[in-house]
matplotlib code that plots the C-alpha trace (Angstrom):
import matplotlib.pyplot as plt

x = [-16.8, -18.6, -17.1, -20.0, -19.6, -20.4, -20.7, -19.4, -20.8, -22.1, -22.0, -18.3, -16.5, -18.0, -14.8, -15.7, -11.7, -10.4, -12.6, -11.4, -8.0, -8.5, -10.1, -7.1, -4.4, -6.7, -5.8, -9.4, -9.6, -11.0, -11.6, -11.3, -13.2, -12.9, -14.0, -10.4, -9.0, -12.1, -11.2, -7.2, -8.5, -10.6, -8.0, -5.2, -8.1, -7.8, -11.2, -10.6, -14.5, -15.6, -18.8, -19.6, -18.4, -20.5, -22.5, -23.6, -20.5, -18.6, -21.2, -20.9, -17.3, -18.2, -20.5, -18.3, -15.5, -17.4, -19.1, -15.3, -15.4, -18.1, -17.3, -13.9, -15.6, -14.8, -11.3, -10.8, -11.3, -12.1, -15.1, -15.5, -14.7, -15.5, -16.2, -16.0, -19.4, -21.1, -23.5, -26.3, -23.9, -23.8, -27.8, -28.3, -25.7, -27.6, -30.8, -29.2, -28.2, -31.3, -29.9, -32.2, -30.5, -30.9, -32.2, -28.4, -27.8, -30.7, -30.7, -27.0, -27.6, -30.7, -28.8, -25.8, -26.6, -24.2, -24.8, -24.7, -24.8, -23.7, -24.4, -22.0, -24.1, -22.8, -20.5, -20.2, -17.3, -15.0, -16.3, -14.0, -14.2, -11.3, -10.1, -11.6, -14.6, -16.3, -20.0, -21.4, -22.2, -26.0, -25.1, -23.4, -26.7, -28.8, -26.3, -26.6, -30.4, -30.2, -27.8, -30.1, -32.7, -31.0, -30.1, -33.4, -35.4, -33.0, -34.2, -31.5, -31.4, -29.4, -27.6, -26.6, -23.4, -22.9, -20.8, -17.9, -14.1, -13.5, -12.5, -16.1, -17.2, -15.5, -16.6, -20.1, -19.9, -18.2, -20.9, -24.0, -22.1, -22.8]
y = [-16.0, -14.7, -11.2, -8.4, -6.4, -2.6, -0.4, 3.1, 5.1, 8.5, 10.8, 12.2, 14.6, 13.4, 11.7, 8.6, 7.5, 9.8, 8.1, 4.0, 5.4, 5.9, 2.6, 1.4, 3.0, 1.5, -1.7, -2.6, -4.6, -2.4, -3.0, 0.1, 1.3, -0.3, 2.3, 3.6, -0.2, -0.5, 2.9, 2.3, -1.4, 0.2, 3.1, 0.1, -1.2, 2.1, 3.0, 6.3, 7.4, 3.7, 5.0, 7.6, 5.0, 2.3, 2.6, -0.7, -2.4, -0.1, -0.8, -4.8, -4.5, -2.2, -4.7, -7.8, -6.2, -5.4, -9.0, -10.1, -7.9, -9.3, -12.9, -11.9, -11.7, -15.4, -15.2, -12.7, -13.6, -10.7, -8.8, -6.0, -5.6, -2.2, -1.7, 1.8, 1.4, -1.4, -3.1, -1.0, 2.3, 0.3, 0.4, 4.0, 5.7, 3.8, 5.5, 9.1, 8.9, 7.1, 4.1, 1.1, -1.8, -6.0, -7.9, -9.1, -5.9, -5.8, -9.7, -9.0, -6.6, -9.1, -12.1, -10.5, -8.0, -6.2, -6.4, -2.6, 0.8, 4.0, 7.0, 10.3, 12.8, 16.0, 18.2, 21.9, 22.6, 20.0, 19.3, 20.0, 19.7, 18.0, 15.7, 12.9, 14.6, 16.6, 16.9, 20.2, 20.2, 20.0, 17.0, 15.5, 16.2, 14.6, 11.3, 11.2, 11.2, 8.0, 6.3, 6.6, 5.1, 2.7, 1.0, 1.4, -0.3, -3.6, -2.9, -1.6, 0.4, 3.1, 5.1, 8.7, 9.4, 13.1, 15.8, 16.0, 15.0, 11.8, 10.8, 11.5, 9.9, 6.5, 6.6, 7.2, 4.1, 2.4, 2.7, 1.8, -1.3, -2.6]
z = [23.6, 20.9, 19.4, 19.1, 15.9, 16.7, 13.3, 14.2, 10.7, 9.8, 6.9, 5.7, 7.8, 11.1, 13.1, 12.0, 11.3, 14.3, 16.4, 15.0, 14.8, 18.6, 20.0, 17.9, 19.9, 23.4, 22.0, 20.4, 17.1, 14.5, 10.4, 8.4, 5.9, 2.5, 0.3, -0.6, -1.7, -3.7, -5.5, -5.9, -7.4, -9.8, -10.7, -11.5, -13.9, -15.7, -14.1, -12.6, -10.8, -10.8, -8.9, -11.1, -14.2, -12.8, -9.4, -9.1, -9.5, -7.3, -4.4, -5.1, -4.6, -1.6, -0.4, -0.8, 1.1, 4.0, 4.1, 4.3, 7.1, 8.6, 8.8, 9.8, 13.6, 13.8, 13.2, 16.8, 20.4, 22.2, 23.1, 20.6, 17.1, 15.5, 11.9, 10.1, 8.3, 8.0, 5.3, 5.0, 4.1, 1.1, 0.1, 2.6, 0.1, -3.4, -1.6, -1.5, -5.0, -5.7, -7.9, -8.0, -6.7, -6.9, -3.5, -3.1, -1.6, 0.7, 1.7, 2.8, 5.2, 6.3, 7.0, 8.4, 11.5, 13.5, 17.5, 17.8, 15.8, 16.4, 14.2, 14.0, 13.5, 10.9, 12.9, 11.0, 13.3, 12.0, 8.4, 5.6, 2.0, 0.3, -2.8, -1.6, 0.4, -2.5, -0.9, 0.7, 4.6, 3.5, 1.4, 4.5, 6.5, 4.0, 3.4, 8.0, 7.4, 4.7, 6.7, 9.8, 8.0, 6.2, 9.0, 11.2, 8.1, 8.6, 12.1, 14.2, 17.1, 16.1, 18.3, 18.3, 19.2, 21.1, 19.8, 22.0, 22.3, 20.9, 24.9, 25.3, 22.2, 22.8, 26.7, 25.3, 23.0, 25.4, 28.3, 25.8, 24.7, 28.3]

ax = plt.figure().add_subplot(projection="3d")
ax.plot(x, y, z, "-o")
ax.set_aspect("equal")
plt.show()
């Protein structure tokens, strides 16, 4: 059996963890972001903003995580595996801050495609700014709108997940899996 990869991604503050956290707890196999190790790597380096320090290296290291994510697929035997984000948050985020970028990035996300997509949308009710979530609401909006194209120009078929419960949020993704 081969293992479909489904990227569950959207801007901060829109569920995206709740939601993994969840199809953990049903028993599905799900990789996590990799966004945090990259930062606490980079902080025991004495680097304490690597991406404001140095953008490009911060999304290599971004991007060579999640390609470890990626060919982890072969390593399970079931039917799903959900990652939180995928490859092309990695060049839709470089877009929103507008930081020119090598074709490494971009060939990545060409020779390694995900079997499904589904997009959080911005959610005003439950967004909150915190330490680690520093951008505005209309930030959030704009970073949903790069993500959404990022990942139609590698030529997905992205799918917009409805505000709801998470219940009604996993049973959505669940039905448009099949």
């Amino acid at each position: 059996m081969k293992t479909k990869r489904i990227v569950i991604t959207g801007g901060p503050g829109t569920g995206k963890t709740t939601l993994i956290n969840d199809l953990e707890k049903k028993g599905y196999t799900c990789l996590h972001e990799v966004s945090r190790q990259v930062i606490k790597k980079a902080q025991k380096e004495g680097i304490e903003q690597l991406f404001l320090t140095d953008p490009i290296l911060f999304s290599k290291r971004l991007l060579d995580g999640r390609l470890r994510q990626f060919k982890e697929a072969k390593e399970h035997q079931q039917e799903y595996l959900f990652y939180d984000r995928g490859l092309p948050d990695v060049t839709a985020y470089m877009d929103y801050f507008k930081t020119t970028y090598s074709e490494t990035f971009t060939n990545s996300c060409i020779e390694n495609q995900y079997d499904a997509v589904f997009l959080l949308p911005p959610w005003k009710k439950i967004y909150k700014q915190d330490n680690e979530r520093y951008e505005s609401f209309e930030e959030a909006e704009k970073i949903h709108d790069a993500l959404f194209k990022s990942y139609k120009n590698y030529g997905y078929k992205v799918q917009l997940v409805p505000i709801g419960s998470v219940e009604e949020r996993i049973a959505y993704i669940l039905e448009n899996l099949k």
